[in-house]
C-alpha positions as CSV (number, residue, x, y, z in Angstrom):
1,X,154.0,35.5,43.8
2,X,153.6,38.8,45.0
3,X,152.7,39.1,49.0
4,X,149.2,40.9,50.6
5,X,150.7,41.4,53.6
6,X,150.8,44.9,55.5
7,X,154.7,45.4,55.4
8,X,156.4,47.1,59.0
9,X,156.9,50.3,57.5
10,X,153.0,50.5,56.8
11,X,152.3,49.9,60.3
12,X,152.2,51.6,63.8
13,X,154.5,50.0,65.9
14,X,155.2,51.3,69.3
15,X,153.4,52.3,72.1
16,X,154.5,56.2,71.6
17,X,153.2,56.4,67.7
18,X,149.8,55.3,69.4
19,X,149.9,57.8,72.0
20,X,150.8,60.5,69.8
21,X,147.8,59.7,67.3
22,X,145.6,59.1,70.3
23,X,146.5,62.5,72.0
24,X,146.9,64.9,68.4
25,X,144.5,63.3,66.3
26,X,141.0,63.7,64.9
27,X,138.1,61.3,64.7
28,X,135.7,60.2,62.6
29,X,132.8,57.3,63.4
30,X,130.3,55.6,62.1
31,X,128.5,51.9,64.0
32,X,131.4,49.9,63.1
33,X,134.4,51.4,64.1
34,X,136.2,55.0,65.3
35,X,139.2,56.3,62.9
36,X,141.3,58.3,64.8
37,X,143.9,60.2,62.5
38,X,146.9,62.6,62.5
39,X,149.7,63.9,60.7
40,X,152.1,61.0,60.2
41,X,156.1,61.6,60.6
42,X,156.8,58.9,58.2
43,X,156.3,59.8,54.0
44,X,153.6,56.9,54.1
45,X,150.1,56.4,55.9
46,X,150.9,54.0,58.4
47,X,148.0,52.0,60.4
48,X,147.5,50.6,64.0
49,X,144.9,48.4,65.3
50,X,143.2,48.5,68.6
51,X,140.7,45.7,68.5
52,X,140.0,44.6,72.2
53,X,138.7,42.1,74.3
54,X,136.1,44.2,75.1
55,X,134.7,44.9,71.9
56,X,135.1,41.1,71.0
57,X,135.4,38.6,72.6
58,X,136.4,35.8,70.9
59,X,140.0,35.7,69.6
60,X,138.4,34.9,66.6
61,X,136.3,37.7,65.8
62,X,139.1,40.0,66.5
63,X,141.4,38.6,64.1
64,X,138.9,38.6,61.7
65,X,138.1,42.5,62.1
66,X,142.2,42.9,62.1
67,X,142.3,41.0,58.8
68,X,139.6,43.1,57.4
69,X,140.8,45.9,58.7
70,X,144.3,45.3,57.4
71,X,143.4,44.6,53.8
72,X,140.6,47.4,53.5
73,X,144.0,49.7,54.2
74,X,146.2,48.3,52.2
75,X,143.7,48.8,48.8
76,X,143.1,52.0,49.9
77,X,146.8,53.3,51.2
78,X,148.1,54.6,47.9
79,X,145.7,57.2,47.8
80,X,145.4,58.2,51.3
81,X,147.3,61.6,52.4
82,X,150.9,60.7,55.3
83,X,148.7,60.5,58.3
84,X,149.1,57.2,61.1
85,X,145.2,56.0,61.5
86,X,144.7,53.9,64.4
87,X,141.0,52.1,63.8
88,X,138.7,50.8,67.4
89,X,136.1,48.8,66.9
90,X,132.9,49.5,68.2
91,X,130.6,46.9,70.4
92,X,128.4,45.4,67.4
93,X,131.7,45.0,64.9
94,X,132.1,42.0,65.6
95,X,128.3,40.6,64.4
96,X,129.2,42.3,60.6
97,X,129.8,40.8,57.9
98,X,133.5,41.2,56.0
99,X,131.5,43.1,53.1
100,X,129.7,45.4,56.0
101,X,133.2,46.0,57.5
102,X,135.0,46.6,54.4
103,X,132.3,49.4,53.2
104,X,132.4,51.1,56.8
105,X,136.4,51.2,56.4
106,X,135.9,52.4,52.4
107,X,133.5,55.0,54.0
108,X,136.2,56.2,56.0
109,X,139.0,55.9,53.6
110,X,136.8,58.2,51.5
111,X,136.3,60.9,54.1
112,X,140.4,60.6,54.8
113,X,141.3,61.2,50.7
114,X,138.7,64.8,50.9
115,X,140.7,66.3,54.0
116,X,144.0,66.0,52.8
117,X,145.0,69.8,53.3
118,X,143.6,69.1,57.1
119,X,145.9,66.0,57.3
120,X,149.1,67.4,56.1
121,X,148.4,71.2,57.2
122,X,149.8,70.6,60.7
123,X,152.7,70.1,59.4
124,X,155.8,72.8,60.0
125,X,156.8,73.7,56.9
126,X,160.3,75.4,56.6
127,X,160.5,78.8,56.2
128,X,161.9,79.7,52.6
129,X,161.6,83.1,53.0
């Protein structure tokens, strides 16, 4: 049987892929939560979660935003462009229901797959010529 996990190379995993997202990339937000997205070194999209205290409280809540969070990526990675996506979550997250959450996250998927030529533009492309 076939695992749902979010394998390692799929994910962010250091403290310096965060900070380079954090300090190149663009965002997008809507109630739920902030996308923050840049070009991606790896040949993949790769994702990393910043679900805080402060946003929730209860250990519970976050893992269940992380979970969501997690599988709404992993449906939608194979058509997402090779950028890292680190995903907040805003104050009221935490009060949504998974099928709330998962349509924010498809909402932002979405706006990802249309700016592909923005995503992979940055880029340095060798010189051929």
């Amino acid at each position: 049987m076939p695992t749902a996990r979010l394998r390692p190379t799929s994910r962010l995993r250091n403290a310096s892929a965060f900070k380079q997202v954090f300090a190149q990339g663009r965002r997008q937000a809507d109630a739920d939560f902030v996308v923050i997205w840049a070009p991606s070194p790896a040949a993949r999209p790769r994702l990393g979660l910043a679900i805080s205290k402060r946003r929730a409280r209860r250990a519970v809540d976050r893992n269940r935003i992380k979970r969501v969070v997690r599988e709404s990526f992993r449906h939608a990675a194979a058509e997402l462009p090779d950028v890292d996506v680190v995903v907040l979550a805003r104050q009221a997250t935490h009060r949504r229901t998974r099928r709330q959450l998962f349509e924010s996250l498809t909402q932002h998927w979405e706006k990802l797959r249309r700016q592909p030529s923005q995503a992979t533009a940055q880029r340095i492309e060798p010189d051929h010529g």
